[in-house]
N, C-alpha and C positions, 0 to 999 in steps of 0.2 A: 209623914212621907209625902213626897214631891206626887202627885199626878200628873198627866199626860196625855197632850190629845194634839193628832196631828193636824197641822196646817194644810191651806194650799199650795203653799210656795215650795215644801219642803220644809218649813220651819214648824217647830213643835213645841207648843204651848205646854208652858210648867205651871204647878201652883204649888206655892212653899209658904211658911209660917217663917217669916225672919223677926228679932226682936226687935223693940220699939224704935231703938236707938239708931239702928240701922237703917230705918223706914225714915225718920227724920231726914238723917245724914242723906240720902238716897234722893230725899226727895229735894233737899236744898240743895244738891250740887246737883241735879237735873234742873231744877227753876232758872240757876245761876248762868247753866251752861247752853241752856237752851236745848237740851236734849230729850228723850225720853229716858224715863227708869229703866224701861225694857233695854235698851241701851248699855246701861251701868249693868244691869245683872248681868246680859251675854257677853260683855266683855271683861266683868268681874270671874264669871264665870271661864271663859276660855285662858285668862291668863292662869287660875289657878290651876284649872286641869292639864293645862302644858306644861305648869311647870310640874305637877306631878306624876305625868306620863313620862316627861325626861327623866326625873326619880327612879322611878318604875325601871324604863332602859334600861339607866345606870347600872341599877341592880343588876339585874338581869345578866347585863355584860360582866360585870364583878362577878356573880355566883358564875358562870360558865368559866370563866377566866382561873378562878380557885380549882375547880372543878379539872379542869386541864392540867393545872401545875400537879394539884395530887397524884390525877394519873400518870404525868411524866416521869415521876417519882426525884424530881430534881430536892436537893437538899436547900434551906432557908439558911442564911446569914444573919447574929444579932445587928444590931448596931453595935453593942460593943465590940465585939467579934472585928465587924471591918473598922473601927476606928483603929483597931490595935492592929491588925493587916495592914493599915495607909499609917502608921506610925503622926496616928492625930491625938 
């Protein structure tokens, strides 16, 4: 489990166990790039959480959305159904 300890800036120090392989990779494209690792992880980090939080959303909007047609009590269409209505 990650710990945690706040900074001054606002920014908050994590400590995690990643496997080895990672730590390499991590550390060659920071040598290469001139960066820090701190770097790679917060922005390894914020792209995957964004794109998960989008996920998340998505969901969200989907379940509420279902959620609404049920109570409308609006009837579903197969696709067979409208192929055979649009004479497809």
């Amino acid at each position: 489990m990650a710990k945690e300890r706040s900074g001054p800036s606002g920014m908050v120090n994590i400590s995690a166990q990643i496997p080895a392989e990672i730590a390499e990779i991590l550390g060659k494209v920071s040598r290469a790039e001139e960066r820090s690792k701190s770097y790679y992880v917060r922005k390894g980090l914020e792209l995957f959480l964004m794109a998960r939080l989008e996920d998340l959303e998505d969901y969200e909007d989907a379940a509420k959305a279902y959620k609404e047609f049920l109570a409308s009590g609006e009837k579903t269409v197969s696709f067979s159904e409208l192929k055979k209505e649009l004479n497809l």
